[in-house]
C-alpha positions in Angstrom: 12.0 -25.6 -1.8 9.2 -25.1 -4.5 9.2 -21.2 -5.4 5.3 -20.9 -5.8 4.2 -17.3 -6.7 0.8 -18.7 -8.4 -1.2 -17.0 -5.7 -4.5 -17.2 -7.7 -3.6 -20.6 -9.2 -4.5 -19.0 -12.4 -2.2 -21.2 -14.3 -4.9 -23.7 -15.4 -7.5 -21.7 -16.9 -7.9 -18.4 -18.1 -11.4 -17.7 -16.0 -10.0 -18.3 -12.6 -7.0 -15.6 -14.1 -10.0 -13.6 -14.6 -11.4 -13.6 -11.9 -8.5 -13.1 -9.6 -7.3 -10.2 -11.5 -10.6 -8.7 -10.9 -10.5 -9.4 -7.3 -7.2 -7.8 -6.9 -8.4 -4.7 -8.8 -12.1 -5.0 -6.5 -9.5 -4.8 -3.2 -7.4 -2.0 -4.6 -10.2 0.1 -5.4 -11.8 -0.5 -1.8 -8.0 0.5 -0.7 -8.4 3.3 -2.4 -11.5 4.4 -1.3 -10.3 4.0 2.2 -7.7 5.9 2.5 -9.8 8.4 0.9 -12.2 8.2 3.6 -9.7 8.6 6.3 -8.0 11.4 5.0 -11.5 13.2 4.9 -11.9 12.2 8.5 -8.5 13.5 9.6 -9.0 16.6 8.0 -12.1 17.1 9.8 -11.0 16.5 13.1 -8.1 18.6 12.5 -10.9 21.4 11.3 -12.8 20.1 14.6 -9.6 21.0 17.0 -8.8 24.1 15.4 -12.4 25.5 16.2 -12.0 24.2 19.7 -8.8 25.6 20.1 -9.9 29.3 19.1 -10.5 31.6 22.1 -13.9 31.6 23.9 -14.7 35.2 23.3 -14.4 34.7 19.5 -17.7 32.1 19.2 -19.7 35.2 20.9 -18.6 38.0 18.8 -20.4 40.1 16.6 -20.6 39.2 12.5 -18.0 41.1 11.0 -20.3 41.8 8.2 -23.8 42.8 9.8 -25.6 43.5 6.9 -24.7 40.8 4.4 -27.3 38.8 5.4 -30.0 41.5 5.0 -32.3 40.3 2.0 -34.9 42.8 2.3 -36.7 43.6 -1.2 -37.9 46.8 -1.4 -41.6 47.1 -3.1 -41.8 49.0 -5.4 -44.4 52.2 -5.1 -46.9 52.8 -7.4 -47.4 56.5 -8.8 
């Protein structure tokens, strides 16, 4: 039996070698980038279940902080 690891059949010329080495790097990019992307999915839906898990009560509670928020400039007064 013929051992044949010329997958590319890049042998013959030095473009198709080229090419296919590009292709392979092209599909291990996108491989890359996919597992990326899932990982950010899974860690939303972990961050997704953990809000649904919290206790009812705690979505309706008061701010912790009520007055953070309070932006209110006061104008100055003329003399």
């Amino acid at each position: 039996m013929k051992q044949n690891h010329d997958y590319l059949d890049a042998n013959e010329d030095s473009t198709s070698a080229l090419k296919g080495q590009v292709l392979l790097l092209q599909l291990k990019g996108a491989g890359y980038a996919a597992a990326f992307c899932l990982a950010l999915l899974v860690f939303i839906l972990v961050l997704a279940w953990v809000g649904r898990m919290l206790p009812e009560d705690s979505r309706f509670t008061e701010d912790p902080t009520p007055f953070s928020y309070d932006l209110t400039l006061e104008m100055p007064t003329l003399v």
